[in-house]
VOTI-573433 format. One record per residue (C-alpha): z, y, x; residue in one letter; residue number from 1. Coordinates in nm, 3 decimals, always signed. Layout:
! residues N
+---------+---------+---------+---------+-----+
|      zz |      yy |      xx | residuo | num |
+---------+---------+---------+---------+-----+
|       Z |       Y |       X |       A | NUM |
...
+---------+---------+---------+---------+-----+
***
This chain:
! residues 175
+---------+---------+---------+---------+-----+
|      zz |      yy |      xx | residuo | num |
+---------+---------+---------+---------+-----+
|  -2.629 | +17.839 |  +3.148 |       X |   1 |
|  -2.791 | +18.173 |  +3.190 |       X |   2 |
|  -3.120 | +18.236 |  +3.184 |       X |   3 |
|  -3.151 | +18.347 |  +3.547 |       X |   4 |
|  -2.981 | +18.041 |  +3.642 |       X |   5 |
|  -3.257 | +17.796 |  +3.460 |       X |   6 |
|  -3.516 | +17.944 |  +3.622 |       X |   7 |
|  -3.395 | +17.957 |  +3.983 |       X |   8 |
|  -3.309 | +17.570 |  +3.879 |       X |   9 |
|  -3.676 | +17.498 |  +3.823 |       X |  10 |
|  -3.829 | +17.677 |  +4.065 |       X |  11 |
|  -3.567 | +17.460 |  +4.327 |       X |  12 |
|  -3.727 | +17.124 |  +4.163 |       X |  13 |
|  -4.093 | +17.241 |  +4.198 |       X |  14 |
|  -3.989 | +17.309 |  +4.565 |       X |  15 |
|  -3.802 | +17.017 |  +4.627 |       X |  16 |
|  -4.106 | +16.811 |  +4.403 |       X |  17 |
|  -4.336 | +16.950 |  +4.651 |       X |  18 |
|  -4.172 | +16.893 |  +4.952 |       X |  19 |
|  -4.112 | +16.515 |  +4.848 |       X |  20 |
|  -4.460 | +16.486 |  +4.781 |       X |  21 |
|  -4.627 | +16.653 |  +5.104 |       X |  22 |
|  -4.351 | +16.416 |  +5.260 |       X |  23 |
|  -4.527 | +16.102 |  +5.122 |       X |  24 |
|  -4.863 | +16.120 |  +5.234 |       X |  25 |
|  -4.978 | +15.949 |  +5.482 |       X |  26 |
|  -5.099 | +16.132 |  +5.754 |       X |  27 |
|  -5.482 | +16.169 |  +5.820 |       X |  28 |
|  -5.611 | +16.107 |  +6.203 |       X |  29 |
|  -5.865 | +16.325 |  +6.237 |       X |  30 |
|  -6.148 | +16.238 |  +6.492 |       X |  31 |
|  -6.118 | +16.507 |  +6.734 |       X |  32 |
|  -6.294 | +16.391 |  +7.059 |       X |  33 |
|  -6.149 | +16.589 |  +7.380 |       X |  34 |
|  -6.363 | +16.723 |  +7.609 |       X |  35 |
|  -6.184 | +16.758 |  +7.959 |       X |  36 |
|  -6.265 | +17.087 |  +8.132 |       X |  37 |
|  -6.480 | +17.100 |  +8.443 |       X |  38 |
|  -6.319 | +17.116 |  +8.776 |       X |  39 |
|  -6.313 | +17.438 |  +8.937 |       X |  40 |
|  -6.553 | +17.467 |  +9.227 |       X |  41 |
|  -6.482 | +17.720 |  +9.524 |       X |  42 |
|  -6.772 | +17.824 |  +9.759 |       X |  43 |
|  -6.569 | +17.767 | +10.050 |       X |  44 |
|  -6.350 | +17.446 | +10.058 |       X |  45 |
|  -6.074 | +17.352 | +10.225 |       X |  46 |
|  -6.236 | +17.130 | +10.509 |       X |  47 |
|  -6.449 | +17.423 | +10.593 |       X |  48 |
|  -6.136 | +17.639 | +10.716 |       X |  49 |
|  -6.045 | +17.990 | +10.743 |       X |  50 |
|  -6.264 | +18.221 | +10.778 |       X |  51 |
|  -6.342 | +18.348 | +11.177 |       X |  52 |
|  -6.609 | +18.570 | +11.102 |       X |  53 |
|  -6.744 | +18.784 | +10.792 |       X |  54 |
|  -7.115 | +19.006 | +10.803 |       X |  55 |
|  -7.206 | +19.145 | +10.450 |       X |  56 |
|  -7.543 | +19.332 | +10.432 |       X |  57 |
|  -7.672 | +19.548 | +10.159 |       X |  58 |
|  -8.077 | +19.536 | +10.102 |       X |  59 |
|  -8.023 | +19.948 | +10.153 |       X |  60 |
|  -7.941 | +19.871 | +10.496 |       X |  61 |
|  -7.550 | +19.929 | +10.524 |       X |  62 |
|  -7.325 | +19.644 | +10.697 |       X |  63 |
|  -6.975 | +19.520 | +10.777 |       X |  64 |
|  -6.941 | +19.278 | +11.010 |       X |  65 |
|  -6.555 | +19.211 | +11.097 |       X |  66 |
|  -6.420 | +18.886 | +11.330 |       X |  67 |
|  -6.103 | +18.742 | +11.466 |       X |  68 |
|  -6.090 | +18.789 | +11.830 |       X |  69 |
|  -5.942 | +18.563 | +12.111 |       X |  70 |
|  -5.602 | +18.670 | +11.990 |       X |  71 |
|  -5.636 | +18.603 | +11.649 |       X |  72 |
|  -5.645 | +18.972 | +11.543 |       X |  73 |
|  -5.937 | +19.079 | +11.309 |       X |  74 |
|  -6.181 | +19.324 | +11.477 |       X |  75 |
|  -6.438 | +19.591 | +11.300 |       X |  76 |
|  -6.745 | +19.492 | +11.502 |       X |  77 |
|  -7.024 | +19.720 | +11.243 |       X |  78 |
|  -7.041 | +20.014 | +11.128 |       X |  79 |
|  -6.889 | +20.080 | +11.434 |       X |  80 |
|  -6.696 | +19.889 | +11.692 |       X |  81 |
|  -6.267 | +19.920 | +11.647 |       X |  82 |
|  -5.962 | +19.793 | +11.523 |       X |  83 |
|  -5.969 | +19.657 | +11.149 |       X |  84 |
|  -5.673 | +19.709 | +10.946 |       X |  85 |
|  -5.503 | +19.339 | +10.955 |       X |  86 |
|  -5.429 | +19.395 | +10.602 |       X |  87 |
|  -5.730 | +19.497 | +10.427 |       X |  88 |
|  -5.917 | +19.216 | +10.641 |       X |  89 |
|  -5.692 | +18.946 | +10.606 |       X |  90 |
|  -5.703 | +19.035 | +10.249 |       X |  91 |
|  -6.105 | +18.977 | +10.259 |       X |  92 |
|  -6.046 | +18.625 | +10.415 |       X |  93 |
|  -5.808 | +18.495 | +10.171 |       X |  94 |
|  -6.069 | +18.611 |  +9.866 |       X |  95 |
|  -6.364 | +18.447 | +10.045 |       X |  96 |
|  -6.160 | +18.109 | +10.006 |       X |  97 |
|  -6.107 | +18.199 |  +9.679 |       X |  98 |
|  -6.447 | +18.258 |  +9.530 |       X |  99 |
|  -6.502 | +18.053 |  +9.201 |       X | 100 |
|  -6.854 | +17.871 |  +9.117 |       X | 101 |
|  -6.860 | +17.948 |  +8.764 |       X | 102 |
|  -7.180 | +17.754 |  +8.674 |       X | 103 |
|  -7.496 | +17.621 |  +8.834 |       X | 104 |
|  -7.739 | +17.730 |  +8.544 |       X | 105 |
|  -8.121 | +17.601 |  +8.585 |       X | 106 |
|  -8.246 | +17.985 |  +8.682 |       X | 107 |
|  -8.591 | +18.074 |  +8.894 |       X | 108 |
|  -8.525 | +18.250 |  +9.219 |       X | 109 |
|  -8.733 | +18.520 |  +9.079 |       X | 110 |
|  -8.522 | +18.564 |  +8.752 |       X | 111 |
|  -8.194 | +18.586 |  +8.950 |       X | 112 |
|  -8.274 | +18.842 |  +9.184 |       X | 113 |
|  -8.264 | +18.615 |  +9.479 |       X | 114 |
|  -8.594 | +18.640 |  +9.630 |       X | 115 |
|  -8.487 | +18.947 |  +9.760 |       X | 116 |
|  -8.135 | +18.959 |  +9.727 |       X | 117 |
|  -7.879 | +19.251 |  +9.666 |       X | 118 |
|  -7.651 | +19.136 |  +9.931 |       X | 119 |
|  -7.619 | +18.880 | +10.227 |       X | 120 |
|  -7.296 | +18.751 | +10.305 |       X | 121 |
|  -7.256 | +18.509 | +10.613 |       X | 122 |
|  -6.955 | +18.353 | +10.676 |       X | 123 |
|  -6.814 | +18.129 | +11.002 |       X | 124 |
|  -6.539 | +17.951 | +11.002 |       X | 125 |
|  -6.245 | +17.753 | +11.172 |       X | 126 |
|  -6.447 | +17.395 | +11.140 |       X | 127 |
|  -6.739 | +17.582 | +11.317 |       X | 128 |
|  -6.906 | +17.586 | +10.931 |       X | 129 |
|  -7.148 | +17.875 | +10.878 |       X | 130 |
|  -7.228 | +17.974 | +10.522 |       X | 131 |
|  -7.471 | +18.243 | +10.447 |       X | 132 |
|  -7.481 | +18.309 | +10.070 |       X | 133 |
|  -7.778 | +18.498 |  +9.910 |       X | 134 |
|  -7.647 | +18.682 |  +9.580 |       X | 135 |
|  -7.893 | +18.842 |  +9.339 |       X | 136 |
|  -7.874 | +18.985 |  +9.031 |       X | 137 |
|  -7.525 | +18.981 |  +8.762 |       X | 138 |
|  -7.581 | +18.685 |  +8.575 |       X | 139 |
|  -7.658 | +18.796 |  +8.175 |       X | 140 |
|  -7.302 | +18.725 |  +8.075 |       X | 141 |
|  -7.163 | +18.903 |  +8.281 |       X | 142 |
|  -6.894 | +18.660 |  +8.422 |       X | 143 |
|  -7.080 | +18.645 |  +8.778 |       X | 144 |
|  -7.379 | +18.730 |  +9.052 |       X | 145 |
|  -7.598 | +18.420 |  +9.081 |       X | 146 |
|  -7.631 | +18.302 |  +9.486 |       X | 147 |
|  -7.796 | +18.046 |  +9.698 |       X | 148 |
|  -7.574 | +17.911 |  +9.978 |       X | 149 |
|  -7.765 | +17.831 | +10.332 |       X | 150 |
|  -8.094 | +17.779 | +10.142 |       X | 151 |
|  -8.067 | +17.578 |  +9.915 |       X | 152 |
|  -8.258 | +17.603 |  +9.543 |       X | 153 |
|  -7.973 | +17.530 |  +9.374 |       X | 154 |
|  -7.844 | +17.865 |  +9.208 |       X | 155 |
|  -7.492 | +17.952 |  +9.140 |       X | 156 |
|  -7.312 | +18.198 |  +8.956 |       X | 157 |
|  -7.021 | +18.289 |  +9.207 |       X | 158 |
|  -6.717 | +18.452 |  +9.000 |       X | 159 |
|  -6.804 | +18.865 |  +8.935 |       X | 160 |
|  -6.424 | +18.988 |  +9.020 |       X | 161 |
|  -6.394 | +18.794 |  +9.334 |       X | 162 |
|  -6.748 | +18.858 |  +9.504 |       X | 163 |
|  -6.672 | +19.238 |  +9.394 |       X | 164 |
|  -6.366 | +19.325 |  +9.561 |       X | 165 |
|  -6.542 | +19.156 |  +9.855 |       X | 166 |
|  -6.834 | +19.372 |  +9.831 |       X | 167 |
|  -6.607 | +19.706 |  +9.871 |       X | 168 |
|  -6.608 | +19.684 | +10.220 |       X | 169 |
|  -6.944 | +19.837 | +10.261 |       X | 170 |
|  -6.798 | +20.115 | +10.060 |       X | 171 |
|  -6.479 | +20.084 | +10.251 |       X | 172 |
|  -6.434 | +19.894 | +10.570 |       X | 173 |
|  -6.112 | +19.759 | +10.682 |       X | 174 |
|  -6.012 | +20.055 | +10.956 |       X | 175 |
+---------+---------+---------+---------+-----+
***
């Protein structure tokens, strides 16, 4: 037998030793406790309805108001009175139902920037709900703004990229 052939021989058993061992063990159960992840929390639920109305005010002063009229159509009502774009302010409905809670941390008022708030957002609805959300400061992680909805102390973080893209339309209102 060649010498090649002896050694790709034994290197084969030391594989197959190994294999036949690793195969014989009895497996180990590790205690690994599972931790179920929270439920996700909107701001708006379902029983509250679509959205009929939506005023967002800047502490600077600037506003957007737009609302659906007797039609259904969505109306620019402030900064000045016209036609929204149906798009751009259906679009604004459909992210309000889709704002996240990320977390309720145990924050002052005065530490989150809600005693005099960045932005007021009041929102009416189908059910006849109205929300008006104070939202502060951007929380230190980054992931959201912290808010009180209609008063309460409670403070949430509401989700950063959805209350955002909602906040454009001072920039930009639907025309």
């Amino acid at each position: 037998m060649k010498r090649s052939t002896r050694i790709a021989t034994v290197i084969f058993l030391a594989l197959a030793g190994i294999l036949f061992y690793l195969n014989q063990r009895e497996p180990t159960e590790e205690a690994v406790e599972y931790t179920p992840p929270a439920p996700v929390e909107f701001l708006f639920v379902d029983s509250d309805g679509l959205p009929t109305s939506i005023d967002i005010k800047s502490a600077n002063g600037e506003q957007v108001v737009i609302t659906r009229n007797e039609v259904g159509a969505w109306v620019l009502e402030k900064p000045i009175e016209t036609e929204a774009d149906q798009a751009s302010a259906e679009a604004a409905a459909t992210q309000l139902t889709s704002l996240r809670i990320e977390s309720k941390p145990e924050v002052a008022p005065e530490a989150a920037g809600l005693v005099q708030p960045s932005y007021i957002l009041t929102v009416e609805t189908t059910s006849g709900t109205k929300k008006t959300v104070k939202i502060g400061d951007l929380a230190p992680t980054e992931i959201g703004y912290y808010a009180h909805v209609n008063g309460s102390d409670e403070t949430l973080i509401i989700n950063r990229t959805g209350l955002e893209a909602l906040l454009k339309l001072l920039e930009s209102p639907p025309y």
